[in-house]
C-alpha positions in Angstrom: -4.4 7.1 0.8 -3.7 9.2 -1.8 -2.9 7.0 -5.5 -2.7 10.0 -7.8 -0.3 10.1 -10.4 0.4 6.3 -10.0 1.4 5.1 -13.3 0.0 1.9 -15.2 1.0 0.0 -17.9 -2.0 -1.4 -20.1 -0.8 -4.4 -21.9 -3.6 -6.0 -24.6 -3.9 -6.3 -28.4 -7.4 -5.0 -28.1 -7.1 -1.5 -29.0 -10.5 -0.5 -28.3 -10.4 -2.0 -24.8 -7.2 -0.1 -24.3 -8.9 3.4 -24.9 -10.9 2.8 -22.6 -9.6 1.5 -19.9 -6.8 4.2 -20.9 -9.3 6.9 -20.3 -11.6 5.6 -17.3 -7.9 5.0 -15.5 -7.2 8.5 -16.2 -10.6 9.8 -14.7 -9.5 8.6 -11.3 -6.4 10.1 -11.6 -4.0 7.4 -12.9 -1.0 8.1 -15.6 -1.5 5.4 -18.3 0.8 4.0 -21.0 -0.3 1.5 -23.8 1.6 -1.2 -25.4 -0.5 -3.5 -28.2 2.0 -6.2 -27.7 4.2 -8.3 -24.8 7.4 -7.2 -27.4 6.4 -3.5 -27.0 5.8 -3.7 -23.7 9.0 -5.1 -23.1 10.9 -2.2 -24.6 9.3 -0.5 -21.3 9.3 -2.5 -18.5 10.7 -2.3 -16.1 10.5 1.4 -16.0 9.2 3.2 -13.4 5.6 1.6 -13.5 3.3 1.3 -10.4 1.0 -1.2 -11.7 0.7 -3.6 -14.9 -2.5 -4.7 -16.6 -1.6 -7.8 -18.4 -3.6 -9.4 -21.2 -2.9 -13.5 -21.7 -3.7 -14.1 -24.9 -1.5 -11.9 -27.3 0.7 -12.7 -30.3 4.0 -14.2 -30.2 5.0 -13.3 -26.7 1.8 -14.2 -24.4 1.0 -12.5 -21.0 2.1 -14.9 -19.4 5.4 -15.6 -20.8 5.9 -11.9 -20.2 5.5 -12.5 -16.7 7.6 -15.1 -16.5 10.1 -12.8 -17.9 9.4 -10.0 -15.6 9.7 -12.2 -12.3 12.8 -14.7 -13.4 14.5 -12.5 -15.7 14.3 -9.1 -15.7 13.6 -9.9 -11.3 11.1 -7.3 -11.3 8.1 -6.6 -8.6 5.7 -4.8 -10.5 2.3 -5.5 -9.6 0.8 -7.6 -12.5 -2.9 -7.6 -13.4 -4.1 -10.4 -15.3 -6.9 -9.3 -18.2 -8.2 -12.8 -20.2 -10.9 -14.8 -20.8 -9.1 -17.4 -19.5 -11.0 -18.0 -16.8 -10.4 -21.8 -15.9 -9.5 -22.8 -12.7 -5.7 -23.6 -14.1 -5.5 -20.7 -15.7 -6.0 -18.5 -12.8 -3.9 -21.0 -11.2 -1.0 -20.4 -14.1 -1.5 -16.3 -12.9 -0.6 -16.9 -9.5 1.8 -19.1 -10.0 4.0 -17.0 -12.2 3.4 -13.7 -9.5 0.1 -12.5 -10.1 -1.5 -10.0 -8.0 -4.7 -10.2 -9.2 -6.8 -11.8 -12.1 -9.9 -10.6 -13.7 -11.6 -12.7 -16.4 -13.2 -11.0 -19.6 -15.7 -9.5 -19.8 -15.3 -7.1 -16.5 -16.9 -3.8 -15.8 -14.6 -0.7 -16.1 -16.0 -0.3 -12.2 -14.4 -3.7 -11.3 -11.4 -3.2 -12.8 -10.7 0.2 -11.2 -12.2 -0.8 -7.3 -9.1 -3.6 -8.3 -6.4 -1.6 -9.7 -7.2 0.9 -6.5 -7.1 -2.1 -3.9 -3.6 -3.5 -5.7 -2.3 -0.4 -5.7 -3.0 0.2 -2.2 -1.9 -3.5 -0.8 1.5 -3.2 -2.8 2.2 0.5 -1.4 1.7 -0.7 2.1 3.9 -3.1 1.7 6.7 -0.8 0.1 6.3 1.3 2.8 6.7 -1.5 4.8 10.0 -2.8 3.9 11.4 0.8 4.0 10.6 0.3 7.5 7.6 3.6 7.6 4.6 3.0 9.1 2.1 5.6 7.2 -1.2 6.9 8.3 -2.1 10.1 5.8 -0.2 12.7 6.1 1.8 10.9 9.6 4.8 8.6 9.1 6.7 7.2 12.0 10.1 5.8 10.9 10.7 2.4 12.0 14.0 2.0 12.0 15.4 5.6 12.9 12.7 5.7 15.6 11.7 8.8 14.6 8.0 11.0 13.4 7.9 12.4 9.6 5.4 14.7 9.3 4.7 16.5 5.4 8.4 15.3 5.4 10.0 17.0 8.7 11.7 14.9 10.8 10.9 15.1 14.6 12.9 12.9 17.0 11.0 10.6 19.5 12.3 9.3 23.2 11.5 5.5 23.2 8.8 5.0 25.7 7.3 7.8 23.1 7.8 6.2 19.9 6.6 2.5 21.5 3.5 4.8 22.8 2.8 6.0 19.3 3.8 2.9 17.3 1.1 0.8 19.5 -1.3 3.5 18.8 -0.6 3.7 14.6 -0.7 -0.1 14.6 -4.2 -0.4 16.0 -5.9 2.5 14.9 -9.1 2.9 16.7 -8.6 0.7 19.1 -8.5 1.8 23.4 -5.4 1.4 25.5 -6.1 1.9 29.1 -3.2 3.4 30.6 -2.2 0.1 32.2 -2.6 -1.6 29.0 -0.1 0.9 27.6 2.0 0.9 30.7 2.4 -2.9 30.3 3.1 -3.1 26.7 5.5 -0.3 26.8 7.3 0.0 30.1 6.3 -4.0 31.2 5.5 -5.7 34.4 9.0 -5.2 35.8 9.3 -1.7 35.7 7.3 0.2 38.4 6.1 3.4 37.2 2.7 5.3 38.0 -0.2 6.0 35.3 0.6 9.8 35.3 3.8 8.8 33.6 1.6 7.5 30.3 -0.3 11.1 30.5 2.8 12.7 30.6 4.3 10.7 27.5 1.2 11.2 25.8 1.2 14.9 26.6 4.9 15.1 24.4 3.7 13.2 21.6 0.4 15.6 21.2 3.0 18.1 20.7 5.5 16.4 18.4 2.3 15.5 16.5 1.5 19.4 15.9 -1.8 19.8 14.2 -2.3 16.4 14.0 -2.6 16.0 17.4 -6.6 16.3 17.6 -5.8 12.2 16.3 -5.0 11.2 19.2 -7.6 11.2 21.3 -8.7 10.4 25.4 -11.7 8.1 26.3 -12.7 9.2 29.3 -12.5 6.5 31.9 -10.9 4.0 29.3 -7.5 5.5 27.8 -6.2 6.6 24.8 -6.7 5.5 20.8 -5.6 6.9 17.3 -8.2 7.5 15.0 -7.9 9.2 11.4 
């Protein structure tokens, strides 16, 4: 998954921890903004940030106040990461509480922080793209709720027993459907229709899928499976 360009907002009074993490997050790819203080930050948010890196302890207006804010007030979903030496069991608690998605106690290795940020970032897109109703695999995106395939934004249409065939297949990547498995969980025990119809199904899909086709692949003797 692909988290270039994402943009994060460092929050912390610490100027010279800001720089840093300011330039190690732009090394992988990251846009960053920095605010010394929960007031500055404030004149930001909510903005159009991907990600917030939160500091606790700060001036008049602590990290967690301004989370409180975020979540009650302003009803804003940013992710929040939490940056403090607080590290006590209610404090991490306190994070949580007011909508914490993470919380990494000082000090941290700029390595930790980023293999966090990256698995936040990632959690919280997945779930975007879930409540759009997309199910997204790279570059493949199968729409949900229009029961149709997106792919590098072109819309293809899909009959049903193809876009059941394919949504079983995205949602257990890797995994081998016999064709009886798939007849079962597609067309059901009522319905009596012969194996060949699953090859022929499978067959349209391979070409709706275009180059991405070579994904879906046949184990002989066993059945079919997505892999990326």
């Amino acid at each position: 998954m692909d988290l270039t360009g994402k943009k994060i907002l460092i929050v912390d009074d610490e100027e010279d921890l800001c720089e840093i993490l300011q330039y190690n997050l732009g090394n992988e790819g990251y846009s960053t903004e920095i605010a010394h203080s929960a007031e500055e930050a404030l004149k930001r948010l909510p903005g159009d940030f991907d990600l917030l890196l939160l500091d606790v302890m700060m001036g008049q207006i602590s990290g967690f106040r301004l989370a409180d804010i975020l979540r009650r007030e302003i009803k804003s979903s940013v992710p929040i990461i939490f940056l403090t030496a607080k590290d006590t069991e209610n404090d991490i608690l306190t994070g949580f509480s007011l909508g914490a998605d993470d919380y990494i106690a000082k000090p941290f290795s700029v390595n930790e922080l980023t293999a966090r940020v990256k698995a936040v970032l990632k959690r919280t897109h997945k779930d975007k793209l879930k409540n759009q109703g997309l199910l997204k695999f790279g570059e493949i995106e199968l729409d949900t709720i229009r029961k149709r395939l997106i792919l590098s934004d072109e819309k293809t249409d899909l009959t049903r027993k193809e876009y059941e065939i394919l949504k079983l297949l995205l949602e257990n990547p890797g995994k081998v459907f016999s064709r009886e498995d798939i007849l079962v969980k597609v067309w059901g025990m009522d319905v009596i229709v012969t194996e060949r119809t699953v090859d022929v199904n499978i067959a349209r899909l391979r070409i709706k899928l275009g180059s991405f086709s070579q994904n879906l692949k046949n184990k002989t003797g066993y059945g079919y499976f997505f892999e990326f």
